[in-house]
Structures are given as C-alpha cells and as structure tokens.
C-alpha positions in Angstrom: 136.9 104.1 276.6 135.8 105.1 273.1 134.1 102.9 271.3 135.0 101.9 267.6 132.0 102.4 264.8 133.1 100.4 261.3 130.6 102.2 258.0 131.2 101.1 255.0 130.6 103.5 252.3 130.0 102.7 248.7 131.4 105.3 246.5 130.7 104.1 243.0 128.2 102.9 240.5 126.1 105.9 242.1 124.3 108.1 239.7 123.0 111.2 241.0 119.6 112.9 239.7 120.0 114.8 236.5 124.0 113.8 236.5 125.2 112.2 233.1 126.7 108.6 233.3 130.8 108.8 234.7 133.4 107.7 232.0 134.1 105.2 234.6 133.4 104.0 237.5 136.4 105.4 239.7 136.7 108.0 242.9 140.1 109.8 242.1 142.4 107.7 243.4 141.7 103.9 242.0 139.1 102.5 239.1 137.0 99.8 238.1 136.0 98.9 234.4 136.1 96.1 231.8 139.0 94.4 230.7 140.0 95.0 226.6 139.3 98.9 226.8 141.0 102.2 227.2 140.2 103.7 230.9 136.8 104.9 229.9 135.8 103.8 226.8 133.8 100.7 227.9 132.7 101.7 231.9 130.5 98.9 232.3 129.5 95.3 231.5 126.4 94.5 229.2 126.1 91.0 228.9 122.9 88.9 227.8 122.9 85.0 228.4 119.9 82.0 228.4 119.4 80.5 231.4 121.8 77.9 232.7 124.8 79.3 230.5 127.9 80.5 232.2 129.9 83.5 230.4 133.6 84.7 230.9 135.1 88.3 231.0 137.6 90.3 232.9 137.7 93.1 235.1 140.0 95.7 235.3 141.4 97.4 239.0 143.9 100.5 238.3 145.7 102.2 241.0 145.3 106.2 240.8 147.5 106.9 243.8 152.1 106.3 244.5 151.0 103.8 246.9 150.1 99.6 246.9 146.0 99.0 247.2 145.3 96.1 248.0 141.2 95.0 247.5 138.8 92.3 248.1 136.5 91.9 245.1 132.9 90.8 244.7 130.0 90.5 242.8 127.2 92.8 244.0 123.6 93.3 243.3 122.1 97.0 242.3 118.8 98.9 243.6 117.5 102.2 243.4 118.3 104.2 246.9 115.2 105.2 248.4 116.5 109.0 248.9 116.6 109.7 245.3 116.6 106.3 243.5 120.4 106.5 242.1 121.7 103.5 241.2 123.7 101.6 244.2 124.9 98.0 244.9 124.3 95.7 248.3 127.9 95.6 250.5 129.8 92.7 250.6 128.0 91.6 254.2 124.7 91.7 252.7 122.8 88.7 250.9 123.0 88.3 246.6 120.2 87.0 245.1 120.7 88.3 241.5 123.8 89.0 239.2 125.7 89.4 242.3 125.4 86.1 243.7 126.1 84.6 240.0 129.8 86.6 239.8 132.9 84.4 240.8 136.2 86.4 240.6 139.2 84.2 239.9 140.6 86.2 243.1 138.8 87.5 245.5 141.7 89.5 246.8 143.8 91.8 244.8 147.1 94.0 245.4 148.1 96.7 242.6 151.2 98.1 242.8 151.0 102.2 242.9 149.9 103.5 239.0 149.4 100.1 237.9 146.6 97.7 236.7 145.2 94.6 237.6 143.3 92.0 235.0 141.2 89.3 237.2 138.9 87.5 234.9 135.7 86.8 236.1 132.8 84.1 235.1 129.0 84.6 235.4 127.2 81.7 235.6 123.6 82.1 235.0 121.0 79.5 236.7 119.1 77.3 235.1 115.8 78.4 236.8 116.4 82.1 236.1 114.2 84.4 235.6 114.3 85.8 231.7 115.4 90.0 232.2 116.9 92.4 233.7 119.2 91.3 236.8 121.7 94.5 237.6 124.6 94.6 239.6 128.6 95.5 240.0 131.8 94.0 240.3 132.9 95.8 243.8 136.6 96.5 244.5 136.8 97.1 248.3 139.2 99.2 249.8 140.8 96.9 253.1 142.2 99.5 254.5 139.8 101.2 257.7 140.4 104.7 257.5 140.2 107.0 260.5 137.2 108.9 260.8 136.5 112.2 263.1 134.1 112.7 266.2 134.1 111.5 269.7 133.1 108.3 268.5 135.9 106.7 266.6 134.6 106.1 263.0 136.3 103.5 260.6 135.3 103.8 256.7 135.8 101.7 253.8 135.4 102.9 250.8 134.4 101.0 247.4 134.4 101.2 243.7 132.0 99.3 241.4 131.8 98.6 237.6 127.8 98.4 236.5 127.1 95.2 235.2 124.0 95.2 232.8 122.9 91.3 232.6 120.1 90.5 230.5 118.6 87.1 231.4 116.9 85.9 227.8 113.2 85.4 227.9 110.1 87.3 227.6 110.2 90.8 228.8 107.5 92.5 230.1 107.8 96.2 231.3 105.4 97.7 233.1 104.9 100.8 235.4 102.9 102.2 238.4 102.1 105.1 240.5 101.2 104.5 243.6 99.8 106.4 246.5 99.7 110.0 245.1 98.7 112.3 248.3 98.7 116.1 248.6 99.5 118.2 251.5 98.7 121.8 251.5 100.1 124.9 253.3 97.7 128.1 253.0 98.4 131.0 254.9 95.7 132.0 257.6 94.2 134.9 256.1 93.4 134.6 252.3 95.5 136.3 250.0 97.8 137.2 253.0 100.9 135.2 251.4 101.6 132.3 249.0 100.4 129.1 249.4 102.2 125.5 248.8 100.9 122.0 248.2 103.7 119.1 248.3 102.7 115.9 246.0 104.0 112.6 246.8 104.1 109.7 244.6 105.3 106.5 244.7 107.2 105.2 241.0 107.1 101.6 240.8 108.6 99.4 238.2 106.3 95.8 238.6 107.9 94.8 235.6 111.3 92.5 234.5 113.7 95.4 232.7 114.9 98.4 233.3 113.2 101.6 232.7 113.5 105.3 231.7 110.4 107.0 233.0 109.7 110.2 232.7 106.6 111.6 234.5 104.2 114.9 234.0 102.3 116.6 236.2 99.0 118.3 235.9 96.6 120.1 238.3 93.0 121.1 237.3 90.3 122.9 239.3 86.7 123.3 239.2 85.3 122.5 235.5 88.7 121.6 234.3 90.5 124.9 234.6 94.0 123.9 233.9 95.6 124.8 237.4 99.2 123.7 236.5 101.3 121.5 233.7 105.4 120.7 234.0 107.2 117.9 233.2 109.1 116.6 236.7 112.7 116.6 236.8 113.5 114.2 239.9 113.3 111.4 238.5 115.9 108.7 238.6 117.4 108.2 234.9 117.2 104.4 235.7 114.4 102.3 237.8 115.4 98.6 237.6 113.5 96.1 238.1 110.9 95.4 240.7 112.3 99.1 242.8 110.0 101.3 243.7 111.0 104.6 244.8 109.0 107.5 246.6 109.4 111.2 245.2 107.6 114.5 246.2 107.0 118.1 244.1 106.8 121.1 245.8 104.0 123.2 244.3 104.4 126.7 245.1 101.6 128.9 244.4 98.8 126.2 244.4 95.4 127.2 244.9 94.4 129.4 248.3 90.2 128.1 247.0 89.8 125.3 244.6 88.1 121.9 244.3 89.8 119.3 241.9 92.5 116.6 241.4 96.2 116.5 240.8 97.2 113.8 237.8 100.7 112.1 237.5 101.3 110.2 234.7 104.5 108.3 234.2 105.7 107.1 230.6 108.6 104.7 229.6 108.8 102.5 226.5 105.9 100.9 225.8 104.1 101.5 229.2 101.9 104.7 230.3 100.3 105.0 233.3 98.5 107.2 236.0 98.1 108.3 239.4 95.5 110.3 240.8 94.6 112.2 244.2 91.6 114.8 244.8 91.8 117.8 247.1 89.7 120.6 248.2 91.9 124.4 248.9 90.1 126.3 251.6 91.8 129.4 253.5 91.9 128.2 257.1 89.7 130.9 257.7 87.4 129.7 255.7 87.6 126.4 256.4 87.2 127.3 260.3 84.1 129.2 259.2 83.1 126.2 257.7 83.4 123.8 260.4 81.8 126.4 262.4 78.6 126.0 260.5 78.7 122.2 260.6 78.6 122.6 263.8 76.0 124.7 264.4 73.7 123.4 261.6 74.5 119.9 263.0 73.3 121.7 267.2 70.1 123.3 265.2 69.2 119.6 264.3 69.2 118.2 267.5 67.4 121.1 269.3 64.5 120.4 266.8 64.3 116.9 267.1 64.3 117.0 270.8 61.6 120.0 271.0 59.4 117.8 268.8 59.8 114.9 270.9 58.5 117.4 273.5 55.8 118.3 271.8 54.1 115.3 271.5 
C-alpha cells in the first residue's frame, strides 16, 4: 500500500539573494496584494500603530487561471530561511506570535471565480503589551486543493501566496548587529605550489536588535605584518534580516595562502550600526606542516631521553 505524504510549500513572499523585490506577490496563476491599488502598484502592507490600537485594511485575492480557487486565508509571521536568509512566512499549522497572530480576516475562506478578484478586509489588532518595532509577516492565501505529486511515495502539495506585511510597533528602536562565530577551513594541496589552495569562511549575521536591517558586509584577509592578503565586498547576503534572525553564510576563498600567519576580518554595516568578527589562522602546506609535527615530536622524544639519563646519572 502506498503511503500518502502531505508538504506544504510556500511559494510567495520569498526573496531570493541578489533578486529585486516582485511587483507582487503572485506565482502565475493567482495573487495577493492590498486592497485600493492597481495589481502591482502597492505589493505589500506598511502599517505603523502604538500599542493596544487595532487598524483596518483590505486584502486583495485575484484568480490568474479559467478555473474557481477557492483559499483559506491567514495571517502569518516572517523569518529569514536558514539556507540563504530570503524572507519566508510560518504555515498555517505552525504557532504566530507576532503580526501573524494579530491578523483576523473577515473570512477565513475564500472562493474567486476564474479571472476575478476578491476584497476581504482585514483588522490588525495590536497588543497592549507589545513590543515597540519591527514585527513582519504576510497575509497567506492557501491553495485547498492537494495536488498530486510524483515518486513511489504519493506526494500531496499545497501551494501558497503571501502579501508582506511591514508592521511597525511605535516605540524606541534600537538596531543593532553581530557577527558571530567566524571560522576558517583550509584546503592546500599536498605538495606546495602543486595546485591552488582554498579557505571557506563561515560567519554567523545576527540581527540582536528590534527593526529590520540592510547589512552589507566586507571582507578582509591580512598576513604576516599586515600584508593585505585579500579585500571584496560579499554578495550573499540577504537584502533583508528582521528582527532577532540570525542567519549562517560561508565565502569560498580561492587562492588563499599555501604559507601565511594572520587573521580574516568581517565587518558588517547597516544604518547606524558597524560591527566585527574576527578568526586567526596559520597556512602550512601539509608537507610542511607534517614536517612540523615531525619535529615536535622528536624535540618533545629528545626531552625525555635527557631527563631520564640525568636521573640516571645521579
């Protein structure tokens, strides 16, 4: 008997690394965006409210395809995925502590007829005891239909679309920005000079603060006495790391040092915060370093032999 599987995949409000923002959140054959606005013009909700207020709006569902759609709608918070920190909401099965548990549709379900639209109206109620920033999220249209997936496993998958809402809670806002756990892990060839080496730097980008940000972060190698080994700006980075994420990225350095002493710098920079991360490393051929060791050894052997033929001697 085959066994059933049921994934639910998210298909909006996900911005890739290095894409530009989408004219709307939408996957070809049905959209989600604010009410009030041609398709497009408006693709997501910024709102700002004090704590304990409760604001109105409306959301708009259009039907791309010659068919009926028929969705269940929700309120959904957002968080940087941990592959490569695009911007992605919690499913409907998962707990909302943020903007997403503080969205109330007027319906909850929804049927639009084929190359139509839908207006649902929507309130935001803010808690008293929130905290003042940035709380992200969506307002989710979810596909009911289960479609058929392939394999020897039968595969069900429900696909969703999401307009970004941008909520600012007002209050004191305090950005502030980490790097965390910078390691370096080398790959020399076994003879020196008998191919390129490679060093991949890991980092960890962590926003401790209450609003978004849009970090950028440099890299810089030096050797021995400060030689300047290498200097780039880094383009992996996610265009958007909300509040309280934290997100681990690498950078493959090719051509890093085959023999070299020093320390690898990344400093990340967004308004009004700059800081650094840091991790030393020492580059020996493995030759070298085996010739190395080798002598450790030995000196570490010569030691003991004299200490136990002076022992002898007295």
């Amino acid at each position: 008997m085959r066994r059933k599987l049921y994934v639910i995949v998210l298909t909006a409000a996900l911005v890739l690394l290095g894409a530009p923002a989408a004219p709307a959140a939408e996957n070809g054959e049905w959209a989600v965006y604010p009410a009030a606005s041609r398709l497009g013009s408006r693709p997501y909700f910024y709102l700002s409210a004090d704590p304990g207020t409760t604001l109105t709006d409306r959301v708009t569902v259009t039907n791309k395809t010659g068919a009926p759609l028929s969705f269940r709608l929700y309120g959904a918070d957002a968080y940087n995925t941990e592959r490569d920190g695009g911007f992605a909401v919690r499913t409907s099965r998962e707990k909302q502590t943020g903007a997403g548990a503080w969205i109330t549709p007027e319906r909850t379900r929804v049927t639009v007829p084929p190359r139509s639209s839908v207006t649902v109206p929507y309130t935001l109620t803010v808690p008293a005891d929130a905290e003042p920033g940035d709380h992200p999220g969506a307002l989710v249209a979810l596909d009911e239909r289960i479609e058929a997936g392939g394999g020897s496993v039968a595969v069900g998958v429900q696909r969703a679309v999401g307009a970004r809402v941008y909520l600012r809670v007002n209050g004191p806002t305090v950005p502030a920005l980490a790097v965390e756990d910078v390691t370096l892990d080398q790959d020399r060839p076994l003879v020196p000079g008998a191919g390129t080496s490679t060093a991949l730097i890991s980092y960890t980008l962590h926003n401790r603060g209450n609003v978004t940000l849009n970090p950028k972060v440099a890299l810089r190698a030096e050797g021995v006495f400060g030689r300047t080994l290498l200097a780039r700006d880094l383009a992996k980075i996610p265009s958007e790391l909300l509040p309280r994420q934290k997100i681990r990225l690498t950078e493959r350095w090719t051509g890093s040092p085959q023999f070299d002493w020093g320390e690898v710098t990344l400093t990340a920079t967004a308004k009004d915060v700059r800081e650094s991360g840091r991790a030393s490393f020492l580059a020996l051929p493995w030759l070298a370093a085996a010739a190395v060791l080798a002598g450790g050894v030995a000196a570490l052997i010569g030691l003991r032999v004299r200490r136990r033929r002076g022992s002898a001697g007295r």
